[in-house]
py3Dmol code that shows the C-alpha trace and the ligand (Angstrom):
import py3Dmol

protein = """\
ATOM      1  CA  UNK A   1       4.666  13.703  73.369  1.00  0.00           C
ATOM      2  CA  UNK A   2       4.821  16.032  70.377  1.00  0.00           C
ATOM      3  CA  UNK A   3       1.952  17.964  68.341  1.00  0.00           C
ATOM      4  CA  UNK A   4       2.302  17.808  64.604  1.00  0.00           C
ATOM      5  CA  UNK A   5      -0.353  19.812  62.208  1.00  0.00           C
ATOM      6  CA  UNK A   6      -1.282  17.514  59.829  1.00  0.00           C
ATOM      7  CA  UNK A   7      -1.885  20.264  57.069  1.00  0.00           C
ATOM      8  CA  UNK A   8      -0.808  22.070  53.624  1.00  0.00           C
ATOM      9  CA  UNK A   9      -2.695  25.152  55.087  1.00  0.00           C
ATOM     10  CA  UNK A  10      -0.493  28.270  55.297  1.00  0.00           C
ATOM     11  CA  UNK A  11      -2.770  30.160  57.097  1.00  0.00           C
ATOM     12  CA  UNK A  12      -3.671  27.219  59.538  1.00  0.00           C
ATOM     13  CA  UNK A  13      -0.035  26.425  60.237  1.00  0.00           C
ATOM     14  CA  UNK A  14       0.968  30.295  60.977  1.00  0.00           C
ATOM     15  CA  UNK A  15      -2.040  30.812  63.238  1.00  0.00           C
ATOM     16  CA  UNK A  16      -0.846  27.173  65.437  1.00  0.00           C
ATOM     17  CA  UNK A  17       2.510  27.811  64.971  1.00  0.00           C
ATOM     18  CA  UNK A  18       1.531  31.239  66.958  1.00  0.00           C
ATOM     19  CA  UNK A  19       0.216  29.355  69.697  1.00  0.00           C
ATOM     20  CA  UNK A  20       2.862  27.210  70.292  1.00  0.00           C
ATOM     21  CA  UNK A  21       1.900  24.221  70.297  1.00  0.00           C
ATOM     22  CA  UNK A  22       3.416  22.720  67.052  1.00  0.00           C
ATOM     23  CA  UNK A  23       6.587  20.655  66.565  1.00  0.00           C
ATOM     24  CA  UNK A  24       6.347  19.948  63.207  1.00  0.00           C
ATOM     25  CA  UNK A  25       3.852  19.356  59.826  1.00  0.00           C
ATOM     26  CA  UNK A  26       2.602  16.084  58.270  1.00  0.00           C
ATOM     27  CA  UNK A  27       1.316  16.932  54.811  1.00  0.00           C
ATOM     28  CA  UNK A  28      -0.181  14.238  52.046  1.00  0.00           C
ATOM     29  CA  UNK A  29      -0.930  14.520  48.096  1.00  0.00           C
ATOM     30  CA  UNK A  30      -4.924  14.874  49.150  1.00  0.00           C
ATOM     31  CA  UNK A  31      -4.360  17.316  51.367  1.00  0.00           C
ATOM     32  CA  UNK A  32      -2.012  19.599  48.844  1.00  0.00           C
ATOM     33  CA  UNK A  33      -4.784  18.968  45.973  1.00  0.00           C
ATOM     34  CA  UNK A  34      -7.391  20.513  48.573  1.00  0.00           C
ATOM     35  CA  UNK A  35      -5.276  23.673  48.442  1.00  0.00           C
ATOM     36  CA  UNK A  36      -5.364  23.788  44.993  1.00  0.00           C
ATOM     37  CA  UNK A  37      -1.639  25.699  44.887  1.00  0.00           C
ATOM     38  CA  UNK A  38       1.773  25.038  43.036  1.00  0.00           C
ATOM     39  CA  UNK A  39       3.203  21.828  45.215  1.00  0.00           C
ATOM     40  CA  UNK A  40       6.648  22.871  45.302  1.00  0.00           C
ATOM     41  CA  UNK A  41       6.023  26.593  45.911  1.00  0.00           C
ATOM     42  CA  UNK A  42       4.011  25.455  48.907  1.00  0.00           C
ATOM     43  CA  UNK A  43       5.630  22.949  50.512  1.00  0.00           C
ATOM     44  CA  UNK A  44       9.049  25.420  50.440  1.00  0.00           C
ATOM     45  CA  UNK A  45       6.584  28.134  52.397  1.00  0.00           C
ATOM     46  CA  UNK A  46       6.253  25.522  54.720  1.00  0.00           C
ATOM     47  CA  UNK A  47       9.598  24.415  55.610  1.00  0.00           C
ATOM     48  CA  UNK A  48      10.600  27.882  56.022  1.00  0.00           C
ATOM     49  CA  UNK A  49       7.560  28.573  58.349  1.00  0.00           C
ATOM     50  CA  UNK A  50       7.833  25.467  60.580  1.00  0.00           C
ATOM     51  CA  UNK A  51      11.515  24.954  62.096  1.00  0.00           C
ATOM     52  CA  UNK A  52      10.709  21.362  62.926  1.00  0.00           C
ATOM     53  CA  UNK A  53      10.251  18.215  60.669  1.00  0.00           C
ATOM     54  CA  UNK A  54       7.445  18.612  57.335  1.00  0.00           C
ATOM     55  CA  UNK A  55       6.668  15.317  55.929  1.00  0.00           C
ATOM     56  CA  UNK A  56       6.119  15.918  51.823  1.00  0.00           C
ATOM     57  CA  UNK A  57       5.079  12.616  50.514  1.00  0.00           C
ATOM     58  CA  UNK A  58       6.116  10.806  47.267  1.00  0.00           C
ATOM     59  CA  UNK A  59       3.438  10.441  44.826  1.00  0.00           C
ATOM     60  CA  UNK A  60       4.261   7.519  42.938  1.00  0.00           C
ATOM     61  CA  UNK A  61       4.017   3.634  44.318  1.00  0.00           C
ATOM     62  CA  UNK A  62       7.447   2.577  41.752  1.00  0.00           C
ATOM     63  CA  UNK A  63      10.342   2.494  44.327  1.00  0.00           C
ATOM     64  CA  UNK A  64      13.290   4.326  42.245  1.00  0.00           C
ATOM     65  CA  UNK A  65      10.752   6.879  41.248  1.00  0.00           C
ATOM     66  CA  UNK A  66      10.166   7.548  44.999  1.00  0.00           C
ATOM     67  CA  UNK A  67      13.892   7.858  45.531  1.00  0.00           C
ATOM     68  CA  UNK A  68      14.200  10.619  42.734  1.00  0.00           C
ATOM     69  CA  UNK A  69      11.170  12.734  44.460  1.00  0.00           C
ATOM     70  CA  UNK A  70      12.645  11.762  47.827  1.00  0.00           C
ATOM     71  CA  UNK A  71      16.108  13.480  46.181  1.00  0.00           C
ATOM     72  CA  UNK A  72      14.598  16.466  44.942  1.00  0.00           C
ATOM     73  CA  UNK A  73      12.192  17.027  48.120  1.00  0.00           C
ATOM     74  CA  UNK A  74      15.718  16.600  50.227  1.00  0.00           C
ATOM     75  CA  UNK A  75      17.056  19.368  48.253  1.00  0.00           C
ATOM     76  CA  UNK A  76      14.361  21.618  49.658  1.00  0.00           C
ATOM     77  CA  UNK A  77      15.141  21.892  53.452  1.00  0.00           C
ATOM     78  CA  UNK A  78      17.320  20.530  55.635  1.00  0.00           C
ATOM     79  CA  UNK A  79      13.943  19.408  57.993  1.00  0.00           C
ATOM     80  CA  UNK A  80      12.207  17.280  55.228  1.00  0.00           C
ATOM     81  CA  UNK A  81      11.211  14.215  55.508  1.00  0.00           C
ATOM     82  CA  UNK A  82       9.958  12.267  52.937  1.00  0.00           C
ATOM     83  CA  UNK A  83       6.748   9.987  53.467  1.00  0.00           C
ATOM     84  CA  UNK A  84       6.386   6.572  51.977  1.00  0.00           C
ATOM     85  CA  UNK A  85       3.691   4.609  51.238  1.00  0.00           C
ATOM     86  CA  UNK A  86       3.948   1.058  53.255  1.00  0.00           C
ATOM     87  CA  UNK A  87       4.597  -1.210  50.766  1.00  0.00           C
ATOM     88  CA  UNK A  88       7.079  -4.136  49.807  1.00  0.00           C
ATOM     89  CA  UNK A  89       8.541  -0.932  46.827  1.00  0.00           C
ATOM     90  CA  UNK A  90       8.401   1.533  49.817  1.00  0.00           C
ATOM     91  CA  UNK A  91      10.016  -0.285  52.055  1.00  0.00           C
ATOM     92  CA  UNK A  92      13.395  -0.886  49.349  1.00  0.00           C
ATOM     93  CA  UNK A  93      13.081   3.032  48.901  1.00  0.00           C
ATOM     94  CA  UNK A  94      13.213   3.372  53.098  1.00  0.00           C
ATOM     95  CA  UNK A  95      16.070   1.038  52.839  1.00  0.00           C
ATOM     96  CA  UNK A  96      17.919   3.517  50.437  1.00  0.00           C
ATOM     97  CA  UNK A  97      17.061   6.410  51.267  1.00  0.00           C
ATOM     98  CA  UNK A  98      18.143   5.664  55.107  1.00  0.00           C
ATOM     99  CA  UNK A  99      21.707   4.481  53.873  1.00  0.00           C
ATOM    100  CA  UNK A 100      22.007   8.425  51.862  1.00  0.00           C
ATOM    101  CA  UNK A 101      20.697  10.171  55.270  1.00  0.00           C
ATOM    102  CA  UNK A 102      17.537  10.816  54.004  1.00  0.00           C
ATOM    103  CA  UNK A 103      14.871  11.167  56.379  1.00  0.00           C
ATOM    104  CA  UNK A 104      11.636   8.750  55.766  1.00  0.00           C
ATOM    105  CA  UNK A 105       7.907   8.726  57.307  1.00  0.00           C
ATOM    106  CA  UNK A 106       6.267   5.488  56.099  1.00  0.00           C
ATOM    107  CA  UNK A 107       2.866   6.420  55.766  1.00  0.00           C
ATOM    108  CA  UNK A 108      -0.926   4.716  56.036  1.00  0.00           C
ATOM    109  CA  UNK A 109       0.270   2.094  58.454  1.00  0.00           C
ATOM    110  CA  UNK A 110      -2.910   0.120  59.852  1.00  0.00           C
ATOM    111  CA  UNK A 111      -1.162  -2.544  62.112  1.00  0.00           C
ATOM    112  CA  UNK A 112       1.894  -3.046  64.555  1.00  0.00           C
ATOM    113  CA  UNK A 113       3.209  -5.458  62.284  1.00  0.00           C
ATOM    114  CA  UNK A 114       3.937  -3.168  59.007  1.00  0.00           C
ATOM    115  CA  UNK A 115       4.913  -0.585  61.572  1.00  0.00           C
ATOM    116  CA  UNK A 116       7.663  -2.448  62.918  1.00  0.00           C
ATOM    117  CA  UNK A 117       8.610  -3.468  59.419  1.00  0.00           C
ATOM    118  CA  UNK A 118       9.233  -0.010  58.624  1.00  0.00           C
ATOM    119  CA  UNK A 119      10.888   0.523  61.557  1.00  0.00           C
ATOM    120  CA  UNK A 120      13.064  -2.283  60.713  1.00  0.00           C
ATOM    121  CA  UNK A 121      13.782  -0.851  56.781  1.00  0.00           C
ATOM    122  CA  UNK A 122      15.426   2.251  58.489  1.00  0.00           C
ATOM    123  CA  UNK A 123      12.305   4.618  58.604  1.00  0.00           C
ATOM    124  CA  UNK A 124      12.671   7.520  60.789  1.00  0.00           C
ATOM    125  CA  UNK A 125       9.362   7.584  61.269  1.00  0.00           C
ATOM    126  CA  UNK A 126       6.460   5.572  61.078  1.00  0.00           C
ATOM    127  CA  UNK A 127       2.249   6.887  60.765  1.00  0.00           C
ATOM    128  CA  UNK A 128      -0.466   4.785  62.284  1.00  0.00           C
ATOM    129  CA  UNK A 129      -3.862   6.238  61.484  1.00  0.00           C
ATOM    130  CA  UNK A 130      -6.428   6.229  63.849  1.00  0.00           C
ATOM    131  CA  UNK A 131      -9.117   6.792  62.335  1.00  0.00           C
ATOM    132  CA  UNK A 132      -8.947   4.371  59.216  1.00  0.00           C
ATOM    133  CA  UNK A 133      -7.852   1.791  61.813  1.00  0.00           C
ATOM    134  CA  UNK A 134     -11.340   2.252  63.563  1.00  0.00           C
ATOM    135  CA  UNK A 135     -12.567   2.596  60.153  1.00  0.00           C
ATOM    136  CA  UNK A 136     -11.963  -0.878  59.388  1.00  0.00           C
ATOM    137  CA  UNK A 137     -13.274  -2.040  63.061  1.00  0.00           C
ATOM    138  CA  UNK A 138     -10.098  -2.945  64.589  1.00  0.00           C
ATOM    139  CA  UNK A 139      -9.093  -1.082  68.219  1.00  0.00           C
ATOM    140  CA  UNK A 140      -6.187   2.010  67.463  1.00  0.00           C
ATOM    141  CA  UNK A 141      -5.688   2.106  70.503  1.00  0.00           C
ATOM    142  CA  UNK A 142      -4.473  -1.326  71.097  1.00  0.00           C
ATOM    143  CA  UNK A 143      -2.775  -1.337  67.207  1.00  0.00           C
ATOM    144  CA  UNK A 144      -1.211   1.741  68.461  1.00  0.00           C
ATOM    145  CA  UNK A 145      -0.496   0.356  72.094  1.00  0.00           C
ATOM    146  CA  UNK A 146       1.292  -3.093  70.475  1.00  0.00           C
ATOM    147  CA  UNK A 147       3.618  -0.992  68.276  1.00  0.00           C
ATOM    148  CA  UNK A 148       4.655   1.249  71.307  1.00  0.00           C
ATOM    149  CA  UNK A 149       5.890  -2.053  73.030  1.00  0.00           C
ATOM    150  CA  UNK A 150       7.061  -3.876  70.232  1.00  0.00           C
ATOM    151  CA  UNK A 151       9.509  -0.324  69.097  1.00  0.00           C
ATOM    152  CA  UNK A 152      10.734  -0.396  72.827  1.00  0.00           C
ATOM    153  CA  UNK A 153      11.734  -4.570  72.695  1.00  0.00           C
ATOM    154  CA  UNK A 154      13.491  -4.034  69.172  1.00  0.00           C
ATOM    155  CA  UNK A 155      15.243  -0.578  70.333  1.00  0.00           C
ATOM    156  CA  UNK A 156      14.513   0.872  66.827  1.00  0.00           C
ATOM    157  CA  UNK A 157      15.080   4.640  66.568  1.00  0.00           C
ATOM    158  CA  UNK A 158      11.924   5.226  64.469  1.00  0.00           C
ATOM    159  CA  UNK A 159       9.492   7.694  66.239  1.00  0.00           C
ATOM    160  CA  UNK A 160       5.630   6.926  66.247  1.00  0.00           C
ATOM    161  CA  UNK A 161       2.949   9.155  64.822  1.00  0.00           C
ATOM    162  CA  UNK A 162      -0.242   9.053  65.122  1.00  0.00           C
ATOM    163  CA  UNK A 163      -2.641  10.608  62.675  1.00  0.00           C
ATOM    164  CA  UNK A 164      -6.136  10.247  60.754  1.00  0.00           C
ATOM    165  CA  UNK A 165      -8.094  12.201  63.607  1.00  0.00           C
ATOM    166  CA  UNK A 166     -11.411  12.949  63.249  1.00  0.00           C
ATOM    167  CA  UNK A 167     -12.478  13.668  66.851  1.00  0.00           C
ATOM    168  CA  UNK A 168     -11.323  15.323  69.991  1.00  0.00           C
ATOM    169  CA  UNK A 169     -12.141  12.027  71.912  1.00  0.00           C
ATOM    170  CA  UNK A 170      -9.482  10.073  69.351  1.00  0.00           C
ATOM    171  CA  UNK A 171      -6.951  12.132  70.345  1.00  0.00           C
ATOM    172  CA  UNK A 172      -7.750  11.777  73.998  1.00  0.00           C
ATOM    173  CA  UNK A 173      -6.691   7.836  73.851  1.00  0.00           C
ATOM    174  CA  UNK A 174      -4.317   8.715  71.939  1.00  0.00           C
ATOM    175  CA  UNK A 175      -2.566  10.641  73.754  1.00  0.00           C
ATOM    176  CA  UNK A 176      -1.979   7.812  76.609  1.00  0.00           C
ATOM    177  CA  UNK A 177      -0.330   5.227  74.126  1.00  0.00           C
ATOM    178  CA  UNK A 178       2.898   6.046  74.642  1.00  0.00           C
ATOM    179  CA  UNK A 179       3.308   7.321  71.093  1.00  0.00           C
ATOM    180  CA  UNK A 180       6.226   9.870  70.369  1.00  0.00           C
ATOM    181  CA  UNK A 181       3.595  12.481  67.764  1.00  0.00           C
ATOM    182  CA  UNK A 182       0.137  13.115  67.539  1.00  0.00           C
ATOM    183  CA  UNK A 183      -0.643  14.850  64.020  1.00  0.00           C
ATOM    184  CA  UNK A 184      -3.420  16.618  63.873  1.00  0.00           C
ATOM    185  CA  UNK A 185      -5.360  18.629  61.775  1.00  0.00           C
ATOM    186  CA  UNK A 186      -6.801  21.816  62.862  1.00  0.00           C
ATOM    187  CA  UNK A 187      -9.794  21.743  63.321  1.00  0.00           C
ATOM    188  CA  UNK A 188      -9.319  19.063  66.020  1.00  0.00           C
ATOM    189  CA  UNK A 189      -6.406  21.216  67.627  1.00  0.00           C
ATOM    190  CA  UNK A 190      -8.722  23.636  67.885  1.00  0.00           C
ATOM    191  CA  UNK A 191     -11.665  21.615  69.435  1.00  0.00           C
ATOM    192  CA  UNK A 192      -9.058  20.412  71.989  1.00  0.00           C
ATOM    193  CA  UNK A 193      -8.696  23.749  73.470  1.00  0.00           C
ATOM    194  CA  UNK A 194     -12.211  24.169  74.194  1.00  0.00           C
ATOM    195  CA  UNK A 195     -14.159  23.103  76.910  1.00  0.00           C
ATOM    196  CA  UNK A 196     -17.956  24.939  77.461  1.00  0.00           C
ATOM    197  CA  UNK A 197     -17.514  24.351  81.175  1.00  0.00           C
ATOM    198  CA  UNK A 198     -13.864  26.663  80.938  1.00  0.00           C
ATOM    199  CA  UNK A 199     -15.414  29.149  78.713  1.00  0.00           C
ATOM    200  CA  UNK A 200     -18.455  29.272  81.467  1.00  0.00           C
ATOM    201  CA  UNK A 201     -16.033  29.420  84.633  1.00  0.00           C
ATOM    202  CA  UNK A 202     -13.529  32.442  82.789  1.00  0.00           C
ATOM    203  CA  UNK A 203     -16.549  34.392  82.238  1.00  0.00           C
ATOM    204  CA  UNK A 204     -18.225  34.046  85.431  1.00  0.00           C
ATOM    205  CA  UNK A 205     -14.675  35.372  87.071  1.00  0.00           C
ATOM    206  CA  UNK A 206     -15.131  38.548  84.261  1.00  0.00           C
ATOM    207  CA  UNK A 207     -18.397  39.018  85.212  1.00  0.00           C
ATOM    208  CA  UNK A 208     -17.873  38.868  89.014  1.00  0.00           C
ATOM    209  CA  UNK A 209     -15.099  41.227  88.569  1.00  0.00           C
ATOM    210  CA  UNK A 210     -16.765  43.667  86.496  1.00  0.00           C
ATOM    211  CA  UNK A 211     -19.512  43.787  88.956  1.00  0.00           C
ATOM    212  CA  UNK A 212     -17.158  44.561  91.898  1.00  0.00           C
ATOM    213  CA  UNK A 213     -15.354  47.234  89.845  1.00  0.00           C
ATOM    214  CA  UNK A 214     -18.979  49.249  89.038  1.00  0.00           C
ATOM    215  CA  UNK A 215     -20.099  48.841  92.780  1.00  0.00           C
ATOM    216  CA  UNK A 216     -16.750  50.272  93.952  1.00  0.00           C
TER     217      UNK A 216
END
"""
ligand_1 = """\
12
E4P
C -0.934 11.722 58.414
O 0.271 11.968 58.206
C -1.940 11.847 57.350
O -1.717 13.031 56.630
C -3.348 11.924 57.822
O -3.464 11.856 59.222
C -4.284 11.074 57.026
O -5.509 10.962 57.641
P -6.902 10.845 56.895
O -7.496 9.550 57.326
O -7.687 12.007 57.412
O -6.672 10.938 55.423
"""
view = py3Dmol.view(width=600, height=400)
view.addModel(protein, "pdb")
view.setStyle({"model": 0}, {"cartoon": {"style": "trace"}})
view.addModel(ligand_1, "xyz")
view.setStyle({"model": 1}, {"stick": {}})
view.zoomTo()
view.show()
């Protein structure tokens, strides 16, 4: 399982990408606005500061405008890959853009089926979010579950992401689903390192130490 940072923050992605941890970046038009910054600018400062795959998502729902952006975003970096909206236009765009060896991430999938779909279209990888999933009062973890299994019986090369955390304990399930990437943004990475009871133990062994060293 692989670690994404699902974020247009340059500061967030420098500080994770210091601890290790990340494999890649998952960015979306709401999350650029929020940084309020030139979109191409940024998303260039990204793909030169992660080495792995950076989604950068069309922003238009008319399939041969999302193959031009998809173009000019593949001119950027040789690890972009373009996200596309799930939709009947986004799936002829995955369709095209796998046959030129452009690499897709159909996004804001809420169900095994339209995963699989995508999958099918030639997507190299497909998002399932969580947290609009449970939004809606259906199980992720069994959506999430039923598109592991159903990737493995069709032997489709797409990889599964996960995203649309809000909460440590999302991730947690998760994690056991069998899906390839967990994006996440950070302030849930950074809740998942914590645990009081570790912070409590590690200072009780400083403590104990630094008494030992005074008495000596
Ligand atoms: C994933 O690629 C998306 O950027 C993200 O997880 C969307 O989640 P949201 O429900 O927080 O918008």
């Amino acid at each position: 399982m692989e670690i994404f940072a699902d974020t247009a923050s340059l500061d967030d992605l420098k500080e994770l990408l210091s601890w290790g941890i990340v494999a890649g970046c998952t960015t979306n038009p709401k999350l650029c606005a929020k940084e309020g910054v030139d979109f191409e600018k940024r998303m260039k400062e990204i793909l030169q500061l992660v080495k792995g795959p950076v989604s950068i998502e069309v922003t238009t729902n008319d399939s041969s405008r999302m193959i031009s952006e998809a173009k000019e975003y593949n001119s950027w970096g040789s690890n972009v890959v373009v996200k596309i909206p799930m939709n009947v236009n986004g799936l002829k765009a995955v369709k095209t853009l796998s046959e030129l060896g452009i690499k897709t991430n159909v996004t804001a999938c809420m169900a095994a089926k339209q995963a699989i779909l995508a999958a099918l279209a030639g997507a190299d990888y497909v998002s399932l979010f969580w947290g609009r999933i449970e939004d809606m009062g259906y199980d992720a973890k069994k959506v999430a579950e039923d598109a592991v299994k159903l990737f493995g019986e069709s032997s489709v090369k797409s990889r599964i992401i996960l995203g649309s955390f809000r909460q440590v304990s999302q991730v947690n399930a998760a994690m056991l689903t069998g899906a390839h990437i967990l994006t996440i943004t950070p302030p849930v990475i950074r809740d998942m390192v914590t645990n009081p009871r570790t912070t409590e133990t590690i200072q009780e062994f400083l403590d104990t130490w630094e008494a030992f060293r005074k008495g000596k």
